[in-house]
C-alpha positions as CSV (number, residue, x, y, z in Angstrom):
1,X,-32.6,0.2,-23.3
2,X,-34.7,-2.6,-24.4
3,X,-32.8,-5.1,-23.1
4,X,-33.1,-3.1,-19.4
5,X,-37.1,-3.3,-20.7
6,X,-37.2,-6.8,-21.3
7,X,-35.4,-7.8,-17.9
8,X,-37.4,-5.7,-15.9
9,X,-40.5,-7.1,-17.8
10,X,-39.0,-11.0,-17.1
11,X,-38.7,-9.9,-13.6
12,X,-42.2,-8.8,-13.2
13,X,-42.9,-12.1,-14.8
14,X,-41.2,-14.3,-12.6
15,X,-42.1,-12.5,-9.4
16,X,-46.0,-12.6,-10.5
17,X,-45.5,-16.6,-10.6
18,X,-43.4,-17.0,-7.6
19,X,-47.2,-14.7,-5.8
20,X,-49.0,-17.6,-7.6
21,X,-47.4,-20.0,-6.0
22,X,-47.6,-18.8,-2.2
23,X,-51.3,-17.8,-2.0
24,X,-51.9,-19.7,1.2
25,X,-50.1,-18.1,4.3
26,X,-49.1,-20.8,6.9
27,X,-51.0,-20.8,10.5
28,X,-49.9,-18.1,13.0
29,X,-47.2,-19.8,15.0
30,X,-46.9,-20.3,18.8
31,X,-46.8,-16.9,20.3
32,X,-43.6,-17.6,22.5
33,X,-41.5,-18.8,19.9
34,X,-43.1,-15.8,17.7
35,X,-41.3,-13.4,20.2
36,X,-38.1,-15.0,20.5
37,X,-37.8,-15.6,16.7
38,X,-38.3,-11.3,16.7
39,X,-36.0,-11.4,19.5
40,X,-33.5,-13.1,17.0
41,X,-34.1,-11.2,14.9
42,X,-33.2,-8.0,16.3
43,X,-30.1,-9.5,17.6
44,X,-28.7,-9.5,14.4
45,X,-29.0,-6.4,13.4
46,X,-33.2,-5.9,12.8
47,X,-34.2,-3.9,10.1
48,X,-31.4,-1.8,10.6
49,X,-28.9,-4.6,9.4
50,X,-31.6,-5.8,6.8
51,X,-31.3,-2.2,5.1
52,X,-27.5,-2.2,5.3
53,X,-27.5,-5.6,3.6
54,X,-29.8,-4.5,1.1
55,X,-28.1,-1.4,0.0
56,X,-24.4,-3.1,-0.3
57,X,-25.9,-5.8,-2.5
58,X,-27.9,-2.9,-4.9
59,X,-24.2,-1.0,-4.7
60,X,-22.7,-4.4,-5.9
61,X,-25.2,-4.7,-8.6
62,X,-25.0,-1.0,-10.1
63,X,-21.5,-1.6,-10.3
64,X,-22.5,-4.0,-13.7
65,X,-24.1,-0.9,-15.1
66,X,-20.4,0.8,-15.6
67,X,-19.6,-0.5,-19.0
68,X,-22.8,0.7,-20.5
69,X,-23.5,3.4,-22.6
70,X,-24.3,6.7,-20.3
71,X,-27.5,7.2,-20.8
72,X,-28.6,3.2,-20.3
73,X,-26.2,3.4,-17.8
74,X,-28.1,6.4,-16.2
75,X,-31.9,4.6,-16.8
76,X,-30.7,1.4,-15.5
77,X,-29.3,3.0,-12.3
78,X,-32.4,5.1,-11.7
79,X,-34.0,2.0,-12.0
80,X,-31.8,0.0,-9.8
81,X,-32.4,2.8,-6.9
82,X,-36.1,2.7,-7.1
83,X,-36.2,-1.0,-7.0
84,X,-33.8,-0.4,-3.9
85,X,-36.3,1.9,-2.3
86,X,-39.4,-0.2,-3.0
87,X,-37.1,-3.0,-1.3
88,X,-36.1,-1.2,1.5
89,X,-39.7,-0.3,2.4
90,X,-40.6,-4.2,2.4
91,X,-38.3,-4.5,5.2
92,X,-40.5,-4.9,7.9
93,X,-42.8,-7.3,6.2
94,X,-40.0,-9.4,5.8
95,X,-38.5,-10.0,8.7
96,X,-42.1,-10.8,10.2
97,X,-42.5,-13.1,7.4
98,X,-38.7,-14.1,8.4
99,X,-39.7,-14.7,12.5
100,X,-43.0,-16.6,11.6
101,X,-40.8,-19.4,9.7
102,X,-38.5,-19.5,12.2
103,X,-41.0,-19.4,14.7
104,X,-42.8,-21.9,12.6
105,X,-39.7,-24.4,11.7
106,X,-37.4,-24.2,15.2
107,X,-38.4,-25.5,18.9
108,X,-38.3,-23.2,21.6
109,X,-34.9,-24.6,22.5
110,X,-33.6,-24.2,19.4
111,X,-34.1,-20.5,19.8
112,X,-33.6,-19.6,22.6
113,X,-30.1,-21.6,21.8
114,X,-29.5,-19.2,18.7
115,X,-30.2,-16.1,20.2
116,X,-27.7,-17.0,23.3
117,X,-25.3,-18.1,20.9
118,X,-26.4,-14.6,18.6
119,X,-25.3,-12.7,22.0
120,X,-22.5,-14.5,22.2
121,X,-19.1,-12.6,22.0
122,X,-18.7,-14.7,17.9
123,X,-22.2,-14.3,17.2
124,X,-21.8,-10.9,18.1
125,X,-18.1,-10.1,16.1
126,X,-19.7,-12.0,13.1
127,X,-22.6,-10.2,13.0
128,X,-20.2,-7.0,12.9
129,X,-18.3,-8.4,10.0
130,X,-21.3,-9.4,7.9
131,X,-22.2,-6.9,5.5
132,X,-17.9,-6.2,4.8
133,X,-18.1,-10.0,4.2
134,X,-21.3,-9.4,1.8
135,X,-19.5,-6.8,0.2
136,X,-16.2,-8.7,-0.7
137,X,-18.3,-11.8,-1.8
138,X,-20.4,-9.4,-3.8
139,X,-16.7,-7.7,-5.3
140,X,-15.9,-11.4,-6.0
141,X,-19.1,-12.7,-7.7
142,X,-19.3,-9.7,-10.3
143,X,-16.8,-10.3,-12.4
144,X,-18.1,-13.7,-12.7
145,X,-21.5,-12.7,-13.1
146,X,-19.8,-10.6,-15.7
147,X,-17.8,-12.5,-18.1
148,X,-20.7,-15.2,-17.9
149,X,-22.9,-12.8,-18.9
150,X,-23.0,-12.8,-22.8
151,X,-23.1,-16.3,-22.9
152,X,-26.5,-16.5,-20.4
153,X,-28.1,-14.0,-22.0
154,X,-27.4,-15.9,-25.9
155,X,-28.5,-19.3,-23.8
156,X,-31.5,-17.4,-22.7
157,X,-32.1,-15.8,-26.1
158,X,-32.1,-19.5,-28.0
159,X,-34.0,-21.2,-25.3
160,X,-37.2,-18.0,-25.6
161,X,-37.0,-17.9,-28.9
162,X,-36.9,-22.0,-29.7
163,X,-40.2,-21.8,-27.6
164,X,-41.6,-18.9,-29.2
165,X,-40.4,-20.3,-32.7
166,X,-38.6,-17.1,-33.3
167,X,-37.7,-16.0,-36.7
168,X,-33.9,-16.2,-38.2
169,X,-34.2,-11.9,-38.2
170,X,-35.7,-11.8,-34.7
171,X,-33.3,-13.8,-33.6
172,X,-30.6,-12.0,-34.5
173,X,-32.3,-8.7,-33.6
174,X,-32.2,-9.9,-29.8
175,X,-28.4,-11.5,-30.0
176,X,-27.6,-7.4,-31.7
177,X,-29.3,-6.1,-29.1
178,X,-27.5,-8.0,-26.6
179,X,-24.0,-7.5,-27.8
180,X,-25.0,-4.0,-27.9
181,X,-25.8,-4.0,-24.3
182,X,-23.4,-6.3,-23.2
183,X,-20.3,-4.3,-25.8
184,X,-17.7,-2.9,-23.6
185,X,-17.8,0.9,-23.4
């Protein structure tokens, strides 16, 4: 349970530096490419496909949560789905975020070339395949993710507590803890 704390505290962290970073929006792009970037956009699937995508990765990920103890197990998947939710609802924002870069970074040509070849007969049978193709690279990268795991969280462990001059005991607290959460059930 504190480890679940800790993570979701480092990822509050990390995502209040990454909104440091990007205070300054860029300049509204042209409004023609602006509409074919949308365009694009909903080729592939809009917000529809963005959801789809978004709940087969979270299903990927609460798949970790198996070997824990039930009732971590239980927090950390409550957890998981309201980060899902919160994630879905950003949807929109996103993909207007997304249709300003490209909008922003590609010529007129250059979309209007990607949303013929999006229409295309491939573009359109990829775009079917993507999310089983996101699902079996997300079936493949978990046990990876998995078996690296102990080690990344000890690495991560030495590295915070060299910086935060950690204690012998505290440092052994957190690698407990982490076995612990990490111990197969």
């Amino acid at each position: 349970m504190k480890l679940l704390v800790s993570a979701v505290a480092a990822a509050a962290l990390l995502s209040a530096a990454t909104f440091a970073q990007a205070q300054t929006a860029p300049p509204p792009a042209d409004p023609v490419k602006l509409s074919l970037a949308h365009e694009l956009i909903e080729a592939n699937g809009g917000a529809k496909q963005a959801e789809t995508s978004v709940n087969a990765m979270f299903a990927g990920v609460s798949k970790l949560f198996d070997g824990m103890p039930a009732e971590q197990s239980k927090v950390a998947k409550l957890a998981q789905q309201d980060l899902q939710d919160e994630f879905v609802k950003l949807i929109p924002a996103i993909l207007d975020v997304s249709a300003n870069a490209y909008a922003q970074t590609l010529t007129e040509k250059e979309l209007r070339d990607m949303l013929a070849w999006t229409n295309s007969e491939s573009g359109r049978s990829i775009r079917a395949k993507t999310v089983q193709l996101n699902q079996q690279v997300i079936a493949g990268e978990l046990p990876l993710i998995k078996q690296a795991m102990p080690k990344i969280m000890r690495k991560t462990i030495d590295r915070a507590c060299d910086e935060a001059k950690c204690t012998a005991a505290q440092r052994q607290q957190m690698a407990a803890l982490v076995d612990k959460a990490l111990a197969p059930q």
